[in-house]
C-alpha positions as CSV (number, residue, x, y, z in Angstrom):
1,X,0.0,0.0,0.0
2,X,1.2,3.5,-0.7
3,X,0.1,6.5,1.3
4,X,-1.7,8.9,-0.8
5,X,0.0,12.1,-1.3
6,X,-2.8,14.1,0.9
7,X,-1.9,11.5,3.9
8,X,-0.4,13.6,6.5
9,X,-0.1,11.9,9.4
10,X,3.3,11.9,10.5
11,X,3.1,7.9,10.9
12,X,2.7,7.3,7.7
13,X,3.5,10.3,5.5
14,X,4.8,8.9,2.1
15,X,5.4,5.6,3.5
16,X,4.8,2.3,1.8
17,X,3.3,0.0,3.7
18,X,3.7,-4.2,2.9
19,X,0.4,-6.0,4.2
20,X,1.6,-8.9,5.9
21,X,-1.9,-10.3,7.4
22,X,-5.4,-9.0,6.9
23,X,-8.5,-10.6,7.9
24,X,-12.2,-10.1,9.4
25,X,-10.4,-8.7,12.9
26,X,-7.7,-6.0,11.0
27,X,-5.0,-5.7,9.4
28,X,-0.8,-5.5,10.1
29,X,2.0,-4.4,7.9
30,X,5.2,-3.2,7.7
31,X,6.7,0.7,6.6
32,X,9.0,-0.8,4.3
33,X,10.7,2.9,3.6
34,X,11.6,4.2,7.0
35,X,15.3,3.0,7.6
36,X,16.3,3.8,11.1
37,X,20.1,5.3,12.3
38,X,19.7,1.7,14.8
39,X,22.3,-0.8,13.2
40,X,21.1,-4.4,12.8
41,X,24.0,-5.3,15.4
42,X,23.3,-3.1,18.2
43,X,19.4,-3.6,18.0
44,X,20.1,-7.4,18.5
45,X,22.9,-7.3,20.7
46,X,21.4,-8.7,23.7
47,X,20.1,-11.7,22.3
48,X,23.4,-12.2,19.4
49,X,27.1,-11.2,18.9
50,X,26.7,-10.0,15.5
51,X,29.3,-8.8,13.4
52,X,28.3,-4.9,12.4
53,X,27.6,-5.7,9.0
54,X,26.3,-1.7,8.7
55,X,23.0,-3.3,8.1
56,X,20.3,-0.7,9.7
57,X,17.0,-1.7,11.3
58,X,13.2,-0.3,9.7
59,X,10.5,1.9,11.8
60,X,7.9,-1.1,10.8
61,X,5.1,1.5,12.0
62,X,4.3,2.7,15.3
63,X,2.7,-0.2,16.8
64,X,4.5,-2.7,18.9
65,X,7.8,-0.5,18.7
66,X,9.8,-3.0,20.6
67,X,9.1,-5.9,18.7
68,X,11.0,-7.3,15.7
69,X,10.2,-8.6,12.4
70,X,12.2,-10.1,9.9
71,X,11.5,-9.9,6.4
72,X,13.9,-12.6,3.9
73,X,13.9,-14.6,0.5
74,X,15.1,-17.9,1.6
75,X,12.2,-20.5,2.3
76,X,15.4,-22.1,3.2
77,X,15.2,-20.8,7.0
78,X,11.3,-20.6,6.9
79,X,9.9,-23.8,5.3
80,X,7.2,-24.3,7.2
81,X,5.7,-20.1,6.7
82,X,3.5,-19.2,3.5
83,X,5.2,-16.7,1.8
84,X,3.8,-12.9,2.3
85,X,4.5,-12.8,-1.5
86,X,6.3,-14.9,-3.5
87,X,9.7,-15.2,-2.3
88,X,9.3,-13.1,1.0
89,X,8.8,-14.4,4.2
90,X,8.3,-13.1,7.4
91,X,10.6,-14.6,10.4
92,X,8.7,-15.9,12.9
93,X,11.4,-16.8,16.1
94,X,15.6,-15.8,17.2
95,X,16.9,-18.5,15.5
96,X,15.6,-17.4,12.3
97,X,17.1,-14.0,13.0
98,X,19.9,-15.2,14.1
99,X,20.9,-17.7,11.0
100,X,19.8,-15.3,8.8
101,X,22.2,-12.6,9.7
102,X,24.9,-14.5,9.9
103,X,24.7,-16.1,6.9
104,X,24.7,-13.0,5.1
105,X,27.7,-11.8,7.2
106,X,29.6,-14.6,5.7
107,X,29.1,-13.6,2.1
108,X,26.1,-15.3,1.5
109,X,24.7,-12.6,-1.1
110,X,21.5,-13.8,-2.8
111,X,19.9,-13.9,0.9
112,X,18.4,-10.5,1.3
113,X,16.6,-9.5,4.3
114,X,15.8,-6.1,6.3
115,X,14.7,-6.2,10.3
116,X,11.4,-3.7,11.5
117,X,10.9,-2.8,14.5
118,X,7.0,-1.9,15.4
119,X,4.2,-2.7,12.5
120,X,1.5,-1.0,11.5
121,X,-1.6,-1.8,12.7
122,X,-5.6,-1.4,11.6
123,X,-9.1,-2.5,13.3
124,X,-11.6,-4.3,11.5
125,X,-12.6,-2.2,8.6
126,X,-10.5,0.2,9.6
127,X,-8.3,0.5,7.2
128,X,-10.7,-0.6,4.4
129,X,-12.7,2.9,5.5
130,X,-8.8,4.5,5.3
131,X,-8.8,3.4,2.0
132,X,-12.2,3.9,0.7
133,X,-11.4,7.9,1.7
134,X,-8.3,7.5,-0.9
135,X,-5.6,7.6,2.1
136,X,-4.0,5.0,0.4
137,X,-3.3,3.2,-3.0
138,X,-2.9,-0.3,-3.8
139,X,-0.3,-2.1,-5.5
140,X,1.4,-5.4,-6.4
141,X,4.5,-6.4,-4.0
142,X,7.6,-7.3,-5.1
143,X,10.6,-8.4,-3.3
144,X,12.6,-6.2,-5.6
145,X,10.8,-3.1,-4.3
146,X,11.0,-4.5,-0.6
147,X,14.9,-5.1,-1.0
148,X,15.2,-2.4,-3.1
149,X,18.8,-0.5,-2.7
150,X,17.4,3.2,-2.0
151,X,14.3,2.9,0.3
152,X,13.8,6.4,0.5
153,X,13.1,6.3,-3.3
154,X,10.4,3.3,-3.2
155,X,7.6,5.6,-2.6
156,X,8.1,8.2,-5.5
157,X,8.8,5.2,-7.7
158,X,5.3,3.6,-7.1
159,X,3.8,6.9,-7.3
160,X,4.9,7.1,-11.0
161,X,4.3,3.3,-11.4
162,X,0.4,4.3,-10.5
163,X,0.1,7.0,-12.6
164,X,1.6,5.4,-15.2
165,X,-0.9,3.0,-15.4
166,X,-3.8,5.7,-15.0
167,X,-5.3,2.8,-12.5
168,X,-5.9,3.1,-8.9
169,X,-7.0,0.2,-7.0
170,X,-9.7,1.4,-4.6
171,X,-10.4,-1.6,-2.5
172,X,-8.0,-3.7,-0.6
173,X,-6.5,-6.4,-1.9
174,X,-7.7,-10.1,-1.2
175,X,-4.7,-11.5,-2.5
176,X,-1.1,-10.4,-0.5
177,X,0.7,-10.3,-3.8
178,X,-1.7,-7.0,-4.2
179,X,0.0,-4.7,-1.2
């Protein structure tokens, strides 16, 4: 989801938001745009001795702001999870984070991941009413966009990918693949 350009609240001003669940009692995602100054290492230092790969931790909303996600694209370490879309997956315990990050600290470069800390969070039907006003636009996930090298450039990109196809998607999605 991509915050309409009239969304002003500070919590989500031009922030793109991945929809990890939804169902009948709400909703829960993660700003995937908001890079903290909070390096991976030092947010996870009490629980790992992590090398400092310079690997920074995401505001994943305002919700929960202690807790930790972890989003990746190896089913390797999460077999047993349905991906969010294909070839993302959301890390669900320490070990997870823990395998994951060192993994890539020892070169392995096709595993991608980024940690959040907080979600975003909705009611039931709140967030359908959110976007019914037009607070915010839909739009197909890709791991390329979540992983994408500048994150402060993924919201201005979908922007232009939107009004390039002259298409807005007014209802949420039923399908993930449709954040």
């Amino acid at each position: 989801m991509i915050a309409a350009k009239h969304l002003r609240d500070s919590n989500f001003y031009r922030t793109v938001v991945l929809m990890v669940e939804h169902n009948k009692d709400g909703a829960m995602g993660l700003i995937v745009n908001r890079p903290s100054q909070v390096t991976v290492s030092r947010a996870l230092k009490g629980h790992f001795e992590l090398p400092d790969t310079g690997d920074v931790v995401f505001t994943g909303g305002p919700v929960e702001k202690a807790a930790l996600f972890i989003l990746h694209n190896s089913e390797d370490f999460d077999g047993n999870e349905s991906p969010v879309v294909p070839g993302l997956y959301v890390g669900n315990s320490a070990s997870v984070f823990e395998d994951i990050v060192l993994s890539v600290s020892e070169g392995h470069d096709e595993l991608k991941f980024r940690i959040f800390a907080g979600c975003a969070g909705w009611g039931s039907d709140q967030l359908e009413g959110e976007i019914s006003r037009g607070d915010w636009l839909t739009f197909p996930a890709t791991t390329d966009m979540i992983f994408h090298e500048d994150p402060y450039a993924i919201w201005e990109l979908l922007c232009q990918a939107i009004s390039q196809q002259g298409d807005f998607l007014p209802s949420i999605p039923s399908d993930p693949e449709l954040n």
